[in-house]
C-alpha positions as CSV (number, residue, x, y, z in Angstrom):
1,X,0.0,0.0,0.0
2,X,1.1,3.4,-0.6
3,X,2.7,5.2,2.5
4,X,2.0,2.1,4.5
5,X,5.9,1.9,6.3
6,X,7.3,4.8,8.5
7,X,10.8,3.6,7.9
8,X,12.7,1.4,5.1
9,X,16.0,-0.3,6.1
10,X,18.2,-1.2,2.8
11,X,21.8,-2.2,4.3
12,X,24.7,-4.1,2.2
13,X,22.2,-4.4,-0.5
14,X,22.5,-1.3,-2.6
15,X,24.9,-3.2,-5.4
16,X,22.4,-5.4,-6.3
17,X,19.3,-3.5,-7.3
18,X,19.0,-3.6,-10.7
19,X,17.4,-0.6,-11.7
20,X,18.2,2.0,-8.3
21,X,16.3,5.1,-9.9
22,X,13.1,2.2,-9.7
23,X,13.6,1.2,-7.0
24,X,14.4,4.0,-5.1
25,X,11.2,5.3,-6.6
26,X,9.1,2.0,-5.2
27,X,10.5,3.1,-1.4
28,X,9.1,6.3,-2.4
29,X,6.1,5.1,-2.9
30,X,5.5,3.1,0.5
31,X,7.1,5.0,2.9
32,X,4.5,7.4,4.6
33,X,4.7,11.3,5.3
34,X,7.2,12.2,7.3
35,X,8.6,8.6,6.8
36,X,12.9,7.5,6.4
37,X,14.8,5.3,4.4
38,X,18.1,4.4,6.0
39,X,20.9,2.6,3.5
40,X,23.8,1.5,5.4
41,X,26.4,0.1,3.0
42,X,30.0,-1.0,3.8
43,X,32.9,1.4,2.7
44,X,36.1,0.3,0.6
45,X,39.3,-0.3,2.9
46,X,42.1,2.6,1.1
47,X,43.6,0.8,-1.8
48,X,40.4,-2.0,-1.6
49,X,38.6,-1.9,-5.1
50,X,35.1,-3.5,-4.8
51,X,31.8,-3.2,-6.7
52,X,30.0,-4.3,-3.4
53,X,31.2,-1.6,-0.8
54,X,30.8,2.2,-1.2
55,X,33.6,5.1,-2.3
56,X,32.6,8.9,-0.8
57,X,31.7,9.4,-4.2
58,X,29.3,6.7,-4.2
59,X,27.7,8.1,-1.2
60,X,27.2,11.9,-2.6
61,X,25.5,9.8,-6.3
62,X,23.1,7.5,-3.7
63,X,22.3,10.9,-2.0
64,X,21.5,12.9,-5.3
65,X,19.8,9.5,-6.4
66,X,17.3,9.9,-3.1
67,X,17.0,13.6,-3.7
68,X,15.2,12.6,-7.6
69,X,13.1,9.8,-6.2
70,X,12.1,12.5,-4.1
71,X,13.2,11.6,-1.2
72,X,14.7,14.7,0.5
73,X,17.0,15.9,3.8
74,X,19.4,13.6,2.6
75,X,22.3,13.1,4.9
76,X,25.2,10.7,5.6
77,X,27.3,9.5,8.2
78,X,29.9,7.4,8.7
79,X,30.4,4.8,11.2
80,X,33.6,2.4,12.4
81,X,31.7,-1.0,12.7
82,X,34.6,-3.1,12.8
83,X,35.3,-1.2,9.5
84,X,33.7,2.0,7.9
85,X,30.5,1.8,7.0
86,X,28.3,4.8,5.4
87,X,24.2,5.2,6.4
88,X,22.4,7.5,4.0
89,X,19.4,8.7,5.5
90,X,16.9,10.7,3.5
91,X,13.2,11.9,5.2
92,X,9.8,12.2,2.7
């Protein structure tokens, strides 16, 4: 149902949606007024090269990609889980 969840969790999944823009749209679309998505991904180690954990760049192009599914108050932060580890939070 549309705005049925107050909160979407996505974490260590982001590199294997197909089609982000869609599905980032699709959250959109079932998170209620006022409702978050939080993305937690893992960041690259320095010198690590990974398609399945996050650069800073990748964090500030999964931001602007929250921003045009209209998703807004975008905002990250970092963590040290054991490694680093990047939550993207955005509000509707």
């Amino acid at each position: 149902d549309d705005g049925h969840f107050s909160v979407v969790f996505a974490v260590n999944s982001f590199h294997y949606w197909p089609d982000p823009k869609s599905s980032l749209t699709e959250v959109r679309r079932v998170i209620s007024d006022g409702g978050r998505l939080i993305q937690c991904e893992r960041m690259v180690k320095p010198n690590e090269k990974s398609p399945h954990h996050l650069t800073n760049d990748r964090v500030d192009e999964i931001g602007g990609q929250l921003l045009a599914a209209q998703i807004s108050d975008v905002c990250s932060e970092f963590h040290d889980i054991g490694r680093s580890a990047a939550c993207i939070i955005g509000c509707t």
